[in-house]
C-alpha positions as CSV (number, residue, x, y, z in Angstrom):
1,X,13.0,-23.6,24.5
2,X,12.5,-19.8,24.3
3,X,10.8,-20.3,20.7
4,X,8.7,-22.7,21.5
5,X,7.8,-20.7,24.8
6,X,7.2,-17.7,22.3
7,X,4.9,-19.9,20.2
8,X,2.7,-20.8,22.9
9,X,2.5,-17.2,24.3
10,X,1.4,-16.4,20.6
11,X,-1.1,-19.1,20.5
12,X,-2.6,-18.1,23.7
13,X,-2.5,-14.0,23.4
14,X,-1.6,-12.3,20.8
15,X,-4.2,-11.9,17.8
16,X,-3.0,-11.3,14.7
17,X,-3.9,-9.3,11.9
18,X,-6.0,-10.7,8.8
19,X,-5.5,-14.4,10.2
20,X,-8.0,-17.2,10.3
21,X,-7.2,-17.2,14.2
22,X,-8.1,-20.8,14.6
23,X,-6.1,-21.6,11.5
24,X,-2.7,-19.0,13.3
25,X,-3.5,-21.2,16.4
26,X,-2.9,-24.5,14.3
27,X,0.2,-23.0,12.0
28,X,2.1,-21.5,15.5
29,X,4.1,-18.1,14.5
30,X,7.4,-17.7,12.7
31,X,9.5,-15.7,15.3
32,X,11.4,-13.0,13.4
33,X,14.3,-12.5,16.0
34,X,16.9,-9.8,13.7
35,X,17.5,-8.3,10.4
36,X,20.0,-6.2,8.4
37,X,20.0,-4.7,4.7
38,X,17.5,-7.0,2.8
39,X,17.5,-10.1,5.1
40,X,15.6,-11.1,8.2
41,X,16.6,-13.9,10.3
42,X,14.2,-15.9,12.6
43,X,14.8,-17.4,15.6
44,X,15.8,-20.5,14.4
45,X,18.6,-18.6,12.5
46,X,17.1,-19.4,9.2
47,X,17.7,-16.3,6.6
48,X,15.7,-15.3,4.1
49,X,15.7,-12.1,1.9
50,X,12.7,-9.9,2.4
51,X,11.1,-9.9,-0.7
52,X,8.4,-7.7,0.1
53,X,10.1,-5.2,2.9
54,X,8.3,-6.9,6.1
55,X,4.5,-5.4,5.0
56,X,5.7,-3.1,2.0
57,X,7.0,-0.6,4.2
58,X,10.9,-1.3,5.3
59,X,11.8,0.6,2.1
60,X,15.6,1.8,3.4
61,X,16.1,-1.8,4.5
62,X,17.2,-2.6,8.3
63,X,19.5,-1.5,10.7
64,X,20.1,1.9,9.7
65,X,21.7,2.9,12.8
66,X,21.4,6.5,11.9
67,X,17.8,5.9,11.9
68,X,18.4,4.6,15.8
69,X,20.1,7.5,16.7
70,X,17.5,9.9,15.7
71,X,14.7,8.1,17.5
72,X,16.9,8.0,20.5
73,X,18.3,11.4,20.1
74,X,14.9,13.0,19.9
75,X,13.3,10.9,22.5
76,X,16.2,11.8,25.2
77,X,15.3,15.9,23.5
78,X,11.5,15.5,23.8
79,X,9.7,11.8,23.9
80,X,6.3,13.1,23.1
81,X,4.8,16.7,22.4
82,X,1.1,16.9,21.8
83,X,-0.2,19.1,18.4
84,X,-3.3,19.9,20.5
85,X,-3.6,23.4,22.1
86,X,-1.3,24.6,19.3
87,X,1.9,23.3,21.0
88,X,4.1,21.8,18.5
89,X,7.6,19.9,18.5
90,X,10.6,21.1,16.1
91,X,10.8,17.6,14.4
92,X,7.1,17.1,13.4
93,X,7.1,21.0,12.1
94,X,10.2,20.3,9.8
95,X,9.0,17.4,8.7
96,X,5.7,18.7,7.3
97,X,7.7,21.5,5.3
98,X,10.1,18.4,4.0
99,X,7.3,16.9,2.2
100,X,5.4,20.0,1.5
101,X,8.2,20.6,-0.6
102,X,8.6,17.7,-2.3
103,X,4.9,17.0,-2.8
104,X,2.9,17.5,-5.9
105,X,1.5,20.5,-6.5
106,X,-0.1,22.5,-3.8
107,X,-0.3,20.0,-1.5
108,X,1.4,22.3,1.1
109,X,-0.8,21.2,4.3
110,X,-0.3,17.7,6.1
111,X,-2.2,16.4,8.7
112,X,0.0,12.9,10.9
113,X,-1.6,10.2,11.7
114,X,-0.5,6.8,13.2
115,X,-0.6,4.8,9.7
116,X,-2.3,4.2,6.4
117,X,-5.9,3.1,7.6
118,X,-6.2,6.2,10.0
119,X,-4.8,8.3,6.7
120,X,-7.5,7.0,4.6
121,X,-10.2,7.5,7.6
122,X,-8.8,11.1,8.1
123,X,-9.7,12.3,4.2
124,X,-13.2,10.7,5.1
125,X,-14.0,13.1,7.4
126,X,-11.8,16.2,6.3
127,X,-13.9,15.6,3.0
128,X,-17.4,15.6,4.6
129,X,-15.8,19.2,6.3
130,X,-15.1,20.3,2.9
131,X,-18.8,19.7,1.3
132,X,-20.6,21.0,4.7
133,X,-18.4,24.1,4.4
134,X,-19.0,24.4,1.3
135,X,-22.6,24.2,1.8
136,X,-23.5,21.2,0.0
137,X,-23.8,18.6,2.9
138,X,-25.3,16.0,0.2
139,X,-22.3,15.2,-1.0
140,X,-21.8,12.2,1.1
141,X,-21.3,9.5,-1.4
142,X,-17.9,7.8,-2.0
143,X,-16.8,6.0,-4.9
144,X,-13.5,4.1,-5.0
145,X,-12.4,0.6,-7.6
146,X,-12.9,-2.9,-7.2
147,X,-10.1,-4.8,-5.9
148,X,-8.7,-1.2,-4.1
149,X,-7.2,-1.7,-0.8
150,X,-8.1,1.5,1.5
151,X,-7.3,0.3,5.2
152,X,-9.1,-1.6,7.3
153,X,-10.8,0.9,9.8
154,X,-14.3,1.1,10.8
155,X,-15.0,3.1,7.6
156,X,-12.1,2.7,5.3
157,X,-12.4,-0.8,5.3
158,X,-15.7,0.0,3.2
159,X,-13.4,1.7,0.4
160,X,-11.4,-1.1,0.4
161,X,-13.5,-4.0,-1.8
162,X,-11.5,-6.8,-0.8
163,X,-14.1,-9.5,0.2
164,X,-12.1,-10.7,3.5
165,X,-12.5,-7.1,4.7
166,X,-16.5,-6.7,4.2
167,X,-17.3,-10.4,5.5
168,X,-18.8,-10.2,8.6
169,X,-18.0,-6.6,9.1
170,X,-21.5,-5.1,7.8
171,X,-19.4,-3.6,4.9
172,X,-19.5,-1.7,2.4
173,X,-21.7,0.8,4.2
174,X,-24.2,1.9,1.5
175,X,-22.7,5.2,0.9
176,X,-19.7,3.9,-0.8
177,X,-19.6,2.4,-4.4
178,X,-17.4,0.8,-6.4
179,X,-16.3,1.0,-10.3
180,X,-14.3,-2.0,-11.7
181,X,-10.9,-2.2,-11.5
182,X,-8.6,-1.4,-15.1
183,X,-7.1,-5.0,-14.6
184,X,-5.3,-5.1,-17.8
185,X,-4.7,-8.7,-17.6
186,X,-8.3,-9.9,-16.5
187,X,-10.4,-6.6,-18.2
188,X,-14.0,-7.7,-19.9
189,X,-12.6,-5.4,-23.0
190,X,-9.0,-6.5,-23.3
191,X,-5.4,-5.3,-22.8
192,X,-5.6,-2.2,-24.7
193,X,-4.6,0.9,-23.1
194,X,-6.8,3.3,-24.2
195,X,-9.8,0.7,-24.9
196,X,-9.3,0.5,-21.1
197,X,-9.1,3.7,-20.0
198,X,-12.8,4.5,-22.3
199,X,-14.1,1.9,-20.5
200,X,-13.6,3.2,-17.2
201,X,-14.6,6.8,-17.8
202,X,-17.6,5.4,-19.0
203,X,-18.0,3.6,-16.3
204,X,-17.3,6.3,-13.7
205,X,-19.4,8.5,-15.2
206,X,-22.5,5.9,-15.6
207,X,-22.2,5.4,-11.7
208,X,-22.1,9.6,-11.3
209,X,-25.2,9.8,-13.0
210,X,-26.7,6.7,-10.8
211,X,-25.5,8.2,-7.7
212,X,-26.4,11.7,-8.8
213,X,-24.3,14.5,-9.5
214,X,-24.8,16.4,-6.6
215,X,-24.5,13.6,-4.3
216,X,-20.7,12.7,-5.1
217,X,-17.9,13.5,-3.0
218,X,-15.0,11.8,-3.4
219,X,-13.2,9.1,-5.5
220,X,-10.3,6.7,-4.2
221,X,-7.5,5.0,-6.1
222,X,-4.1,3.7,-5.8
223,X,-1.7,4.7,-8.5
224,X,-1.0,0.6,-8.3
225,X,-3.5,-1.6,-6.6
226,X,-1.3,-3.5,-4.5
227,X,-3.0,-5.8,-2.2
228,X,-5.6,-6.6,-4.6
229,X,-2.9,-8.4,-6.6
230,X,-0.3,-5.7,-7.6
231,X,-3.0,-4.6,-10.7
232,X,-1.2,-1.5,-12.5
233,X,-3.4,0.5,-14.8
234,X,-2.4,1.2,-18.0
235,X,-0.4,4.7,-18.5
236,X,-2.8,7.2,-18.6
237,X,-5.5,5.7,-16.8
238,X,-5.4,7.9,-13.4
239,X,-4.6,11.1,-15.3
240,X,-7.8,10.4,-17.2
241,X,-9.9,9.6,-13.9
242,X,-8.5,12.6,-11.9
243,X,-9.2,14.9,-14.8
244,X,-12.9,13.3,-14.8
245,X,-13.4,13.9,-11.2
246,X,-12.4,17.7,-11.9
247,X,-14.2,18.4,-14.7
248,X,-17.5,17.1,-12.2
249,X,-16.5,18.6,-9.0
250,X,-15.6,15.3,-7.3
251,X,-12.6,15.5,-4.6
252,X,-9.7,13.2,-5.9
253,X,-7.8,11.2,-3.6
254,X,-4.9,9.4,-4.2
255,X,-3.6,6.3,-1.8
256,X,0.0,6.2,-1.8
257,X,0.3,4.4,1.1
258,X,2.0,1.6,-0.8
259,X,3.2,3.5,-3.7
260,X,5.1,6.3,-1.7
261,X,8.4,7.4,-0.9
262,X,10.8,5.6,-4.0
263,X,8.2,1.9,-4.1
264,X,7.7,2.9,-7.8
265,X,10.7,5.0,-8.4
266,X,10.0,8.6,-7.8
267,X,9.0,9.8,-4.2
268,X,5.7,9.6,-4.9
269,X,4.0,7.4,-7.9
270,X,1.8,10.6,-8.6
271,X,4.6,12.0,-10.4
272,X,4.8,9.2,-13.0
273,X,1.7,10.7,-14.1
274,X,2.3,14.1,-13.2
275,X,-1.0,14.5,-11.7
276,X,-1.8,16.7,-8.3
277,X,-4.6,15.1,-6.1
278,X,-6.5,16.7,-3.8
279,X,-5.8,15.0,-0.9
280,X,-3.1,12.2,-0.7
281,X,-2.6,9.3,2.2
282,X,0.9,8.1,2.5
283,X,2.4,5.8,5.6
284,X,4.8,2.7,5.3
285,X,8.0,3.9,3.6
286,X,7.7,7.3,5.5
287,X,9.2,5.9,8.2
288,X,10.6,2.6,6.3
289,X,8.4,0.9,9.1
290,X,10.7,1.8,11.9
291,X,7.9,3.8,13.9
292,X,4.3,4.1,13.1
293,X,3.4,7.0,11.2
294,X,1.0,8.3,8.1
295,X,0.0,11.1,6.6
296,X,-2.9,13.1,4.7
297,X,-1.4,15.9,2.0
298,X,-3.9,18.3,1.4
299,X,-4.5,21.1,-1.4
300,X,-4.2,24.9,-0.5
301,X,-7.8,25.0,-2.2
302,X,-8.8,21.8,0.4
303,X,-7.2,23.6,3.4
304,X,-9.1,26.9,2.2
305,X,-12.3,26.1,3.0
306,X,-12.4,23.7,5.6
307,X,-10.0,26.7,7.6
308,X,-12.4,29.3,6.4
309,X,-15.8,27.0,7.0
310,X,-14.3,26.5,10.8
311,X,-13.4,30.1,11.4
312,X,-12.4,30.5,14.6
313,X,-14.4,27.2,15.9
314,X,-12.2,24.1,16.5
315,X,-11.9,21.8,13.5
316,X,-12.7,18.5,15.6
317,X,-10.4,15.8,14.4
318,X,-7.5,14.6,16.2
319,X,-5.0,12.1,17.3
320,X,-3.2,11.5,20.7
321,X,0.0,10.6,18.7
322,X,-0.4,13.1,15.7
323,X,2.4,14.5,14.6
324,X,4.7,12.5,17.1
325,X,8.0,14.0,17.7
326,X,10.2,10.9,17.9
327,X,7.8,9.3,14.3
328,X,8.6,12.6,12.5
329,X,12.0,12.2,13.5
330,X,13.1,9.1,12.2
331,X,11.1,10.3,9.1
332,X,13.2,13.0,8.4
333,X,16.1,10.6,8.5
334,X,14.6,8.3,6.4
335,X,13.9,11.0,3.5
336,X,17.6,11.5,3.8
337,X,18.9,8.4,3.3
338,X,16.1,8.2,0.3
339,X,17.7,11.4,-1.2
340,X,20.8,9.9,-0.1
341,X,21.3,7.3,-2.8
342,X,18.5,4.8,-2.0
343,X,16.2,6.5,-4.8
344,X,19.0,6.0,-7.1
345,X,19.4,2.4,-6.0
346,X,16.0,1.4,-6.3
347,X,15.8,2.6,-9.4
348,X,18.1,0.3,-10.8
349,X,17.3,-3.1,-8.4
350,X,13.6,-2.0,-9.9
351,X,15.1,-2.3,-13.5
352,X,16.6,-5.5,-12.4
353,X,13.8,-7.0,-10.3
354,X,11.0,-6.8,-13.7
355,X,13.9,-8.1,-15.8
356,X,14.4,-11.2,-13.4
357,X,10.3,-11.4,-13.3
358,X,9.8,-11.4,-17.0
359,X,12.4,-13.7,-17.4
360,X,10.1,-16.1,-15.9
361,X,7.5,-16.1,-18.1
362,X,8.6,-19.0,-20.0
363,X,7.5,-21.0,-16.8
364,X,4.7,-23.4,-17.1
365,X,2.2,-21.6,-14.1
366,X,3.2,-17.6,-15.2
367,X,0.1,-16.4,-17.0
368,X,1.4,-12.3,-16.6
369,X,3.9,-10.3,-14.6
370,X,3.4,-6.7,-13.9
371,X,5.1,-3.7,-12.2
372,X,6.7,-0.5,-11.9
373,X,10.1,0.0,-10.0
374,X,10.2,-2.4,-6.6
375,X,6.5,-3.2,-7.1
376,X,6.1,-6.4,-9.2
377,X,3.3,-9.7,-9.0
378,X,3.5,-12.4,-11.2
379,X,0.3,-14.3,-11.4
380,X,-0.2,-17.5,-11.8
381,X,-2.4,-19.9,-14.1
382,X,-2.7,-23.1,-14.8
383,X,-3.7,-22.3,-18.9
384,X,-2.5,-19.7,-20.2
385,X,-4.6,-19.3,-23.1
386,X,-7.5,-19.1,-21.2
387,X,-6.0,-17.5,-17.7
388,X,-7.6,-20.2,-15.2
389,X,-6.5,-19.2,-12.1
390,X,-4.6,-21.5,-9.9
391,X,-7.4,-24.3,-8.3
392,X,-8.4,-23.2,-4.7
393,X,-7.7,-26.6,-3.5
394,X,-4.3,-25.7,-3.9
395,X,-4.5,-23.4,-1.3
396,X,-1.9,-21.1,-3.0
397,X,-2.1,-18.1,-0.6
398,X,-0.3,-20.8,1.9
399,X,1.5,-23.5,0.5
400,X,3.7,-20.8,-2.0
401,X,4.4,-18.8,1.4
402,X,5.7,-21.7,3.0
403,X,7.6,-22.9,0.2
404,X,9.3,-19.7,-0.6
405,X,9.9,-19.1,3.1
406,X,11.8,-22.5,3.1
407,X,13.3,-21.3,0.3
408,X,14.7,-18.2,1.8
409,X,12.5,-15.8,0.2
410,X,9.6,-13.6,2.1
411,X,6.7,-12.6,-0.7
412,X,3.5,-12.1,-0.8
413,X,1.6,-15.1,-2.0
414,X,-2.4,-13.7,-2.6
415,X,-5.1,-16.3,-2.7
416,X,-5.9,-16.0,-6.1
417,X,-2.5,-17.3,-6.7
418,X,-0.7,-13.7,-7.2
419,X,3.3,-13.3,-6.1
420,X,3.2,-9.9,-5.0
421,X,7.2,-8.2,-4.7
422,X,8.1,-4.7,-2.6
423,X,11.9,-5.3,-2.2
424,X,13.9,-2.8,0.0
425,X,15.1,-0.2,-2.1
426,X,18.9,-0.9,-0.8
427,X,18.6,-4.6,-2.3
428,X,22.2,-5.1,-4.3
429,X,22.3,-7.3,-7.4
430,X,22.9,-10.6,-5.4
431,X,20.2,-10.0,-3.9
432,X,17.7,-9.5,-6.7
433,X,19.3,-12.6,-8.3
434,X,18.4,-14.8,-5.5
435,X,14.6,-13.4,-5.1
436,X,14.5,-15.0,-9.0
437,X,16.3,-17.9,-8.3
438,X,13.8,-19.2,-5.2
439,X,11.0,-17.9,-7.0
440,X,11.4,-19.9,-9.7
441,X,12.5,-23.0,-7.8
442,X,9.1,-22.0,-5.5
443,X,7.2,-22.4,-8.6
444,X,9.0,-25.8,-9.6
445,X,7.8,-27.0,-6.6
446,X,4.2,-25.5,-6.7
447,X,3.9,-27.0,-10.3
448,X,5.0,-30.6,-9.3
449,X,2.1,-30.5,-6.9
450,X,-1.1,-32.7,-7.4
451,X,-3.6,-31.0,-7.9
452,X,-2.2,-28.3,-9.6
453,X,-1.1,-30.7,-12.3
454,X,-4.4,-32.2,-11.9
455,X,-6.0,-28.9,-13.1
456,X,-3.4,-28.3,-15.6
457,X,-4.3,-31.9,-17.3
């Protein structure tokens, strides 16, 4: 009685993010009622393990009761200390010289926010400071890549180039561009590396020259394009970009929002590159989802002249719940149990994970599988020699979900017909295993379907 109570109260209240809201109101939710390590349990009592860490972001895995006790330790200290009239709280302050010092480079300055989007929407304005400090207030075009995911606020949902995100919206706003993603599997100029990498300096610096040189202010990109279908550019291929944007001027930001904080092995994917943006968003594993929180890294050089631009005038951005004393908290237990052994561990469930997923490439529907540490997709085709992408009529983005939710798995099933994987970092062996085993017997069942058989025919 209490689910189905729960269910209607959904149905009649409670809107839910990137949902066809008529098609939520047919489907009913799923009620997640607890979870522990690597599994969640709904209310029904069915278990499943979390295959993608709730939305990327429960990287330590649940119930972490040291986590608990922080938040609850700080909030019976201090619940809430605002950053405005240059009060501050102990917890926020230590946190921002805990990732200063781990961060790349000089990116010694961090600005909170509440999450990724507001991250991404932050550098938007901090970089129009930059250029009107710097007196060049033309520079107010943005460039980021096809198939990018950047938020989904007013204006970083125009980064983004995800069509459900632009439909209907007004978007993208005509100030911000877009180059084509390096899509190894699905690139116009093949599956070599460097091939791939030429082709998108080229391509970068054709839309420079379009836009004008002058009128350039920023480029985006992920170190891994995860929800455009987990696409990871060759090795290389951001070093090359950054280096580009430098050699022109261009700001360079980097969206780790995904990537951060042990996703791809290291704290930050940056480092598999050893590269140093100028600005960087991060949110999701910095708290392992327990409490909202993002956060924009910035330069020295960035910080320079937006401080020195302002003088003593107020720099007018701000949050209500910047720099939140019980979010910064929990994220400074967080990057202890990272440092703590879950780094480590992740590192070698990662190894395991891309073994499992290439181990299932002999299967009928798996056209590629990609990844870096415990961020993998597998995507699915129904001819492999020519890559035709599962029919829409399959409705894969839905019927795989449900499957591999009845299977006991949670992924992310894209409607192009892309698995996408973030396990929790504190996923054992077992655990790996059985993400393999139910995918595979999720894609038994997907291939005995139909009209998927139809298409294959």
């Amino acid at each position: 009685m209490l689910a189905n109570s729960l269910i209607e109260l959904d149905r009649a209240h409670l809107i839910h993010p990137v949902a066809s809201y008529r098609g939520h109101e047919r489907q009913g939710v799923r009620v997640l009622k607890s979870a522990r390590g690597a599994t969640v349990t709904d209310a029904s009592g069915h278990q499943l393990v979390d295959g993608f860490a709730g939305l990327w972001c429960v990287n330590a895995g649940y119930g972490h009761e040291s986590i608990v006790e922080a938040a609850a330790r700080q909030m019976r200290e201090l619940p809430y200390a605002t950053g405005y009239f240059d009060l501050g709280s102990e917890a926020a302050i230590r946190l921002a010289a805990e990732l200063a010092d781990r961060a790349p480079g000089d990116l010694n300055r961090l600005y909170f926010t509440l999450g990724g989007s507001d991250a991404v929407d932050s550098t938007i304005r901090f970089v129009h400071y930059y250029w009107h400090a710097k007196g060049q207030p033309k520079r107010d075009q943005f460039i980021s890549i096809q198939q990018g995911y950047h938020g989904s606020s007013t204006v970083g949902a125009g980064l983004t180039a995800l069509p459900a995100f632009h439909a209907g919206f007004g978007l993208p706003f005509d100030w911000q561009h877009k180059i084509p993603s390096p899509y190894p599997y699905r690139n116009p100029v093949g599956e070599d590396a460097a091939t791939i990498i030429d082709a998108s300096l080229s391509t970068l610096k054709a839309k420079i020259e379009e836009i004008g040189p002058d009128r350039v202010a920023a480029f985006y990109a992920e170190p891994i394009q995860g929800s455009g279908g987990v696409i990871v550019p060759p090795k290389g291929w951001i070093k090359a970009i950054r280096d580009l944007c430098h050699h022109c001027g261009i700001l360079f930001i980097a969206d780790e929002v995904i990537t951060g904080f042990g996703r791809t092995g290291p704290l930050f994917a940056c480092a598999d590159e050893d590269i140093v943006p100028d600005m960087m968003t991060v949110a999701k594993g910095l708290t392992s989802g327990y409490v909202p929180m993002g956060a924009v890294f910035m330069s020295d050089g960035v910080y320079d002249v937006i401080a020195d631009g302002a003088g003593e005038a107020a720099v007018g951005h701000g949050y209500t719940y910047s720099a939140h004393p019980v979010s910064a908290a929990v994220a400074l237990e967080v990057l202890k149990l990272y440092e703590g052994g879950l780094l480590e561990n992740g590192h070698k469930a990662g190894v395991r994970l891309m073994a499992g997923l290439e181990s299932l490439r002999d299967h009928p529907l798996v056209g590629d599988v990609r990844g870096r540490g415990m961020l993998a997709g597998v995507e699915l085709v129904t001819d492999k020699a020519k890559k035709t992408p599962l029919p829409a009529a399959a409705m894969p983005a839905r019927r795989i979900f449900d499957r591999a939710w009845d299977n006991g798995l949670v992924i992310r099933a894209f409607p192009q017909g892309v698995l996408g994987y973030a396990p929790p970092l504190c996923c054992t062996d077992a655990e790996i295993d059985a993400i393999i085993e139910r995918t595979r017997k999720t894609l038994d069942q997907t291939l005995a379907d139909p009209d998927v058989r139809s298409a294959m025919a």
